[in-house]
C-alpha positions in Angstrom: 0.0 0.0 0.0 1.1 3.6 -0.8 0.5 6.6 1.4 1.1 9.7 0.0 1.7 12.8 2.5 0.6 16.3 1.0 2.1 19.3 2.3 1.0 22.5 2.0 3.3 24.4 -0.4 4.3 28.0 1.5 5.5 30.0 -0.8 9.0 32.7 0.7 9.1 35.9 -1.4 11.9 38.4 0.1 10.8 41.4 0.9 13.0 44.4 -0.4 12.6 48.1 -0.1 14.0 51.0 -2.8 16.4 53.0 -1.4 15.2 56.3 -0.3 17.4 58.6 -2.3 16.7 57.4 -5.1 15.0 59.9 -7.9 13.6 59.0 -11.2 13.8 61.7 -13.9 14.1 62.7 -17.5 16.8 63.0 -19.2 16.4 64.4 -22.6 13.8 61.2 -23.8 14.9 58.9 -21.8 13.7 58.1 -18.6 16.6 57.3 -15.9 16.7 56.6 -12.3 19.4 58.4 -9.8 20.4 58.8 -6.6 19.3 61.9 -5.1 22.5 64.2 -4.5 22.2 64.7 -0.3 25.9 65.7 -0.1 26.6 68.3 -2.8 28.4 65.6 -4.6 27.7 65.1 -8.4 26.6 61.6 -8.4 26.9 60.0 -12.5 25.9 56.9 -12.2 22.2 56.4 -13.7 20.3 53.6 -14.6 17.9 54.0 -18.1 14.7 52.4 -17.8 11.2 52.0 -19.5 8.4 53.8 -18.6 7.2 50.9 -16.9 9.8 50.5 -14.9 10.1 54.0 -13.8 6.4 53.7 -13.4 6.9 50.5 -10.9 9.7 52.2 -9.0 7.4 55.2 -8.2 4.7 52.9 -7.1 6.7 50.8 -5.4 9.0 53.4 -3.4 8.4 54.1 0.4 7.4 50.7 1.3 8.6 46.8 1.2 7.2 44.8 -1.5 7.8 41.6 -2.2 8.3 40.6 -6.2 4.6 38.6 -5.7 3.7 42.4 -5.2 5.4 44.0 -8.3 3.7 41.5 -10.2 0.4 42.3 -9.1 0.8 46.2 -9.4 2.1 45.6 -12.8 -1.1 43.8 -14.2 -3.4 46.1 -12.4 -2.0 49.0 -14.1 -0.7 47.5 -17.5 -3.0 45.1 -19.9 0.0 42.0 -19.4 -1.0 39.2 -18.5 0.7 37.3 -15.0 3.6 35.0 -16.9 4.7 38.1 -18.9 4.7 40.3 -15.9 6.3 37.6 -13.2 9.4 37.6 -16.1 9.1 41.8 -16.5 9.4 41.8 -12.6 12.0 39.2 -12.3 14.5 41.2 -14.5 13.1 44.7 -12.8 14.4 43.2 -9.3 17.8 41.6 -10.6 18.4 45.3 -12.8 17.4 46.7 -9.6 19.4 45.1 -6.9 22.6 44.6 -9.8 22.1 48.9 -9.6 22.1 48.8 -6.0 18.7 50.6 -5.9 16.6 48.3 -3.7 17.8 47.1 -0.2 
């Protein structure tokens, strides 16, 4: 006789934050994000990035979100479906944390 056990599958997503002085701006047409310049410094590193990106970062920014959430506020306010936008995010968060933009 086989007995099979089912567990209930939890699923872990980290939770990450974007920095706080971090700025996203125009930069002739391209939209770029930035650090903030809090020391009088001229900071030169930027980052290009879609609108959608730049549109995720904003609504993403002053709070920890897990990548479950960026997928979710993606296809609430873009017409992509959830496979699409759980590959979008994916690259978003690696582009993102390779930058050093989210914590």
């Amino acid at each position: 006789m086989n007995i099979f056990f089912l567990f209930p599958v939890i699923a872990t997503f980290a939770i990450v934050k974007i920095r706080s002085d971090i700025v996203v701006d125009k930069l002739g047409g391209m939209t770029i994000v930035r650090q903030r310049d809090l020391t009088g410094v001229q900071k030169t590193q930027v980052i290009s990035m879609s609108a959608s990106s730049a549109w995720l970062i904003l609504a993403m920014t002053g709070k920890e979100f897990s990548e479950e959430d960026a997928v979710c506020a993606l296809m609430s306010h873009y017409d992509v479906d959830e496979i699409t936008a759980r590959g979008d995010v994916a690259v978003w968060i690696k582009t993102l944390k390779d930058g050093g933009i989210i914590e």
